[in-house]
C-alpha positions in Angstrom: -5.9 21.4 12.2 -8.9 19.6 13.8 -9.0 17.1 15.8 -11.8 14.4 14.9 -14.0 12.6 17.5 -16.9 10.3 17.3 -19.4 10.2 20.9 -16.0 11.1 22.6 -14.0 8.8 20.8 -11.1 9.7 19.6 -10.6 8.7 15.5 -8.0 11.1 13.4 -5.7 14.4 13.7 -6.0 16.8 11.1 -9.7 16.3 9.7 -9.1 18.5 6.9 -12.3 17.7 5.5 -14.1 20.1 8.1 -12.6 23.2 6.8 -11.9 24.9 3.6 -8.4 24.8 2.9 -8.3 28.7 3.3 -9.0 28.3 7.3 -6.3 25.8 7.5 -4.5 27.8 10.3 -7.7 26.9 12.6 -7.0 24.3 15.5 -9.9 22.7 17.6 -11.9 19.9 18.5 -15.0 18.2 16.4 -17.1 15.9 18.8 -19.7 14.1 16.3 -22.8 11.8 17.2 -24.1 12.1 13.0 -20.7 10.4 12.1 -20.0 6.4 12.5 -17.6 4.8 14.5 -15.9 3.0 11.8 -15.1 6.2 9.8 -12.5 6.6 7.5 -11.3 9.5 5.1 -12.9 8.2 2.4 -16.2 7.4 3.8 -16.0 11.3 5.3 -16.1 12.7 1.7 -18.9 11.2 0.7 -21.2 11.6 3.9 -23.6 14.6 3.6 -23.7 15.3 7.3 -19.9 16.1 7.0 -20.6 18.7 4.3 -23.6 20.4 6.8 -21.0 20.2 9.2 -18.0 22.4 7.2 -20.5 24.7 6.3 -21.3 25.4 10.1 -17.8 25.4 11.0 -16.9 27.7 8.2 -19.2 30.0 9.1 -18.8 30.0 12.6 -15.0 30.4 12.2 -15.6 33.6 10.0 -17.8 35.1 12.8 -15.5 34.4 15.3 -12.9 36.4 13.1 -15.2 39.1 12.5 -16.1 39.6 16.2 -12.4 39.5 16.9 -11.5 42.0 14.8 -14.8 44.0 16.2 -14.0 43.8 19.8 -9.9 44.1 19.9 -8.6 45.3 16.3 -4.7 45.2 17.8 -5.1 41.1 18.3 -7.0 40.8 15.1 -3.8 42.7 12.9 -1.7 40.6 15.2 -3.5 37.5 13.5 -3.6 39.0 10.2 0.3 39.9 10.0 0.2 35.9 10.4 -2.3 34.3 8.1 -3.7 37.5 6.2 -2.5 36.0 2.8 -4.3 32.8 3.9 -7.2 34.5 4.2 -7.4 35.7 1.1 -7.5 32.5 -0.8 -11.7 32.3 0.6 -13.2 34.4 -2.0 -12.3 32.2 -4.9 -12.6 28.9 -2.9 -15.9 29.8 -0.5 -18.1 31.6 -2.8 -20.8 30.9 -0.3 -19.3 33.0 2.0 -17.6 35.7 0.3 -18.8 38.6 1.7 -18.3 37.1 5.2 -14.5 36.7 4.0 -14.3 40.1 2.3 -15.2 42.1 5.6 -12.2 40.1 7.1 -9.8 41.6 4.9 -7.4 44.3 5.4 -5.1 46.4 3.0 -2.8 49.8 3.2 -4.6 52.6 1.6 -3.2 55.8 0.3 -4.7 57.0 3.6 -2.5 54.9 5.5 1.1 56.2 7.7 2.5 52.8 6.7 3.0 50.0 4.9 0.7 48.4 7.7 -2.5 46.4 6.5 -5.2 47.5 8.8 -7.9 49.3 6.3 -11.1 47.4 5.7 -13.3 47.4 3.2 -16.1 48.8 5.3 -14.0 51.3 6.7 -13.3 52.2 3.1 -16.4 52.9 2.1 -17.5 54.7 5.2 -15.2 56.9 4.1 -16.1 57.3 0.3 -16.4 60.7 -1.0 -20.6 61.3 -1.7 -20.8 60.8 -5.4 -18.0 57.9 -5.9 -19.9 54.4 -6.6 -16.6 52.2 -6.9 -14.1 50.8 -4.7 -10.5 51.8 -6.5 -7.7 50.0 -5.9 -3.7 49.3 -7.3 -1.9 46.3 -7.6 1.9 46.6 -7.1 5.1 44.4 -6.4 5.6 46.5 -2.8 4.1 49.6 -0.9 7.0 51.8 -1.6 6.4 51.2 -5.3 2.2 51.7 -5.0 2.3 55.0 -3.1 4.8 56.8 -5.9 2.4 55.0 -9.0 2.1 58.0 -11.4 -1.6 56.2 -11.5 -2.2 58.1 -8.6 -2.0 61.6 -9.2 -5.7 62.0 -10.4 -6.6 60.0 -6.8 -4.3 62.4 -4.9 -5.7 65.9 -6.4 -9.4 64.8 -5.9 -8.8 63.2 -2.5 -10.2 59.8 -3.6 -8.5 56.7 -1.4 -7.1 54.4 -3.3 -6.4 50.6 -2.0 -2.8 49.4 -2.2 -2.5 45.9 -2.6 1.0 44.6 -2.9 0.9 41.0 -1.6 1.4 38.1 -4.2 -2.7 36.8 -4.1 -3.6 40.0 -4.4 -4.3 40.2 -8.2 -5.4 37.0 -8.0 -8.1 37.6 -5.4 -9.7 40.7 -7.8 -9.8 38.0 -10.1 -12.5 36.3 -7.8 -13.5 39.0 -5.8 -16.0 41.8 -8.8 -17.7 44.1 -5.6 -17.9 44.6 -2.0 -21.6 46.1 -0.5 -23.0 47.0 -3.4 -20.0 48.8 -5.2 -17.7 47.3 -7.7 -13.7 47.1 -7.5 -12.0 49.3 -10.1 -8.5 48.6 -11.1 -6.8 52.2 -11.5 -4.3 51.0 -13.8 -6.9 49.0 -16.5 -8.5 50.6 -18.9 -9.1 53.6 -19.6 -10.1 55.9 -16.3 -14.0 57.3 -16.0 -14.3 58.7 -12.6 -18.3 59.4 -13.5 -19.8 61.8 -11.5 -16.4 62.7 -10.0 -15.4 64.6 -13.1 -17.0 67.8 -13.6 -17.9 68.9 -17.0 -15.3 71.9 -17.5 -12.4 68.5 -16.8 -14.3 66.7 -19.7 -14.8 69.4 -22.4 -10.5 69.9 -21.4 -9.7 66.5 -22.0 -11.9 66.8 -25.6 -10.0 69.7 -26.4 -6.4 68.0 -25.8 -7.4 65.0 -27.7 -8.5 66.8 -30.7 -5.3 69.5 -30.3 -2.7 66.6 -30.3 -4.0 64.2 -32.7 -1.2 64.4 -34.9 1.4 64.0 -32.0 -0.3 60.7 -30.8 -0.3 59.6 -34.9 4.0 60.5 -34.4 4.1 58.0 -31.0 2.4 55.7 -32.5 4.4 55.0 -35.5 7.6 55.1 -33.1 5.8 52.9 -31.0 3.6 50.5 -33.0 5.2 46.9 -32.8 5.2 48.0 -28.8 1.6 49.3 -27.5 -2.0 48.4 -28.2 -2.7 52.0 -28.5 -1.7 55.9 -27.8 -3.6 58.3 -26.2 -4.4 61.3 -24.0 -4.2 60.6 -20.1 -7.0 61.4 -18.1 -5.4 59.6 -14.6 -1.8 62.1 -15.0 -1.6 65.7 -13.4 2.4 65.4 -12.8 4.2 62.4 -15.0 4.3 62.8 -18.5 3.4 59.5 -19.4 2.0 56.1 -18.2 1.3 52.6 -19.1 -2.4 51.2 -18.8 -3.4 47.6 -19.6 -7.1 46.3 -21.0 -9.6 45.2 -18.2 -9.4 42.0 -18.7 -5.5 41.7 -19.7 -3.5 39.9 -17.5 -1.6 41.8 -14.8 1.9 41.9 -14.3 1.5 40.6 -10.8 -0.1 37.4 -12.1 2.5 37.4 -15.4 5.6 37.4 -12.4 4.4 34.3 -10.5 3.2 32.3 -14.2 7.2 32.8 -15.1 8.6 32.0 -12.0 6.2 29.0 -12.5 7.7 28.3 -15.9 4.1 28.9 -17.0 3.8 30.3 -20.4 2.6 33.8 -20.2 0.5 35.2 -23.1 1.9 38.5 -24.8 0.2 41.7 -23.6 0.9 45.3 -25.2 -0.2 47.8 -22.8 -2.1 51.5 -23.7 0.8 54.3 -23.6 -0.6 57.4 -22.0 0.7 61.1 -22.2 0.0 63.6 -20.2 -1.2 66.6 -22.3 -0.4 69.8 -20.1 3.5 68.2 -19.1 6.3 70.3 -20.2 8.0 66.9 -21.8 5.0 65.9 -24.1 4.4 70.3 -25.0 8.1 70.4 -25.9 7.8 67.1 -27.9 4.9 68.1 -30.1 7.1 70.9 -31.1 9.8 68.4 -32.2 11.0 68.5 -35.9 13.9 66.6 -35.8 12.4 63.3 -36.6 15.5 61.4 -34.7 15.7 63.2 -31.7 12.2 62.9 -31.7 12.4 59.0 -31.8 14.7 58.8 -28.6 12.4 61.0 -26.9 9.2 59.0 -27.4 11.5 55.9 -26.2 12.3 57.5 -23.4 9.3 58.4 -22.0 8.2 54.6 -23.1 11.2 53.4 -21.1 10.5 55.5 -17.9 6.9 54.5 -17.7 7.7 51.5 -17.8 9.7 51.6 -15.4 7.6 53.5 -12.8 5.1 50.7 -13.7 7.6 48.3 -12.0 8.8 46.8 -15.0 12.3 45.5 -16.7 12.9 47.1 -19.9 14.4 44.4 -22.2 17.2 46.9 -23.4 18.7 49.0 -20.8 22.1 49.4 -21.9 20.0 51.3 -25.2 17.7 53.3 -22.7 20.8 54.6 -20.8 22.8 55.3 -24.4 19.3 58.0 -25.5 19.2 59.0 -22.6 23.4 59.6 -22.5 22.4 61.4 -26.1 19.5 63.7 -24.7 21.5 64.8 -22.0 24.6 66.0 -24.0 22.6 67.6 -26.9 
């Protein structure tokens, strides 16, 4: 941390009261003539000229990160491999300097090679397709599983980037963290998906014609599925999975719901939004369904499968595998 000194003489190591706790990997030297010599930690929280002081230091910090990361981008990923997750405790705790904090951050994107976080937010939206007004991004447990979220497929076929984020602050940062330049953050898997002006009015009148076509399947689902799901309805995010599972904008994510547990934090019940995928050869084939059993295990097994893709645990797999077991040999 930083070491304290008053007109050159030396009074404490690790001044913490200097920085925000979210540049606690910063090392250096404060040299005060505003403080007095018979300082103590106490007396430093209470003195105003030591909160002018953290906000200078702060700030100066940030631009010294922002320059780095300017002037040579393969030291700056170097330090972010390091303290990135740090980092990205300083929109929730420094809401002063936010922005300053949010132009410091990097992610993978869908239009990254790798797992690698070296995408910006400014580079993002330098590279935003001419009509999009929101910054889109997924939260997931680990790159591998982001990049193959069926939540994706609508992103993929319109060429929209989408922002991986799969480190454990990361849902928690959104939390603090509504919009970046002007443009909000949009969760992909929450709620259910407008792209606005992205959509063009031949997709719209489609998607009202499939909701109004398959209203009596999504009255079947639902009454397999009730004690389960907030709600059933037609996917506007799917082009190749049959189904998904969405969650309410503000509902808590199961990012956040992992670390409450392993916290032995209570964690309030949340029934997610089953999507299916209208124009899938699973969900054509199950509208034609008339056995009312078979039909059962079928709607269980999609339920099952998104839930998996949604990196989730079902709470009865040995009753998954046996429908599925049953499917298979009919």
């Amino acid at each position: 941390g930083l070491k304290l000194y008053v007109q050159r003489v030396f009074i404490m190591d690790d001044a913490e009261q200097f920085l925000p706790l979210y540049l606690r990997f910063m090392k250096g030297v404060v040299d005060s003539n505003d403080i007095s010599l018979n300082v103590s930690r106490e007396i430093l929280q209470k003195d105003p000229a030591v909160d002018s002081m953290r906000s200078a230091l702060s700030k100066r910090a940030l631009d010294m990160l922002g320059k780095l990361r300017k002037q040579d981008k393969e030291k700056y990923n170097a330090f972010w491999n390091e303290f990135g997750e740090v980092l990205k405790e300083g929109p929730a705790e420094d809401f002063a300097n936010r922005e300053k904090v949010a132009k410091l951050l990097q992610f993978s994107s869908t239009n990254s090679e790798s797992d690698a976080q070296e995408q910006g937010l400014e580079e993002y939206i330098e590279r935003m397709q001419k009509d999009q007004d929101k910054i889109y991004y997924l939260v997931a447990d680990s790159y591998k599983a982001a990049i193959s979220s069926p939540h994706l497929e609508i992103f993929s076929k319109k060429g929209i980037e989408v922002i991986l984020m799969t480190d454990r602050v990361d849902e928690w940062l959104m939390g603090h963290l509504t919009e970046f330049d002007g443009k909000s953050f949009q969760d992909i898997t929450r709620g259910e998906l407008d792209l606005g002006k992205l959509e063009d009015e031949e997709e719209k009148e489609k998607q009202e014609e499939s909701e109004k076509a398959l209203e009596g399947l999504i009255e079947r689902v639902k009454r397999v599925l009730e004690e389960r799901v907030n709600e059933v309805r037609i996917s506007h995010r799917l082009t190749d999975s049959p189904a998904c599972l969405a969650i309410d904008d503000h509902a808590m994510g199961a990012q956040m719901r992992k670390i409450m547990e392993a916290s032995g934090q209570a964690v309030p019940d949340v029934k997610p939004h089953f999507e299916i995928n209208p124009g899938h050869p699973l969900v054509e084939r199950l509208d034609k369904e008339q056995d009312e059993d078979r039909f059962d295990d079928l709607v269980e097994i999609l339920f099952d499968q998104a839930n998996l893709a949604d990196g989730g645990q079902l709470d009865d797999p040995s009753a998954f595998s046996a429908r599925l077991n049953k499917i298979l040999s009919q």
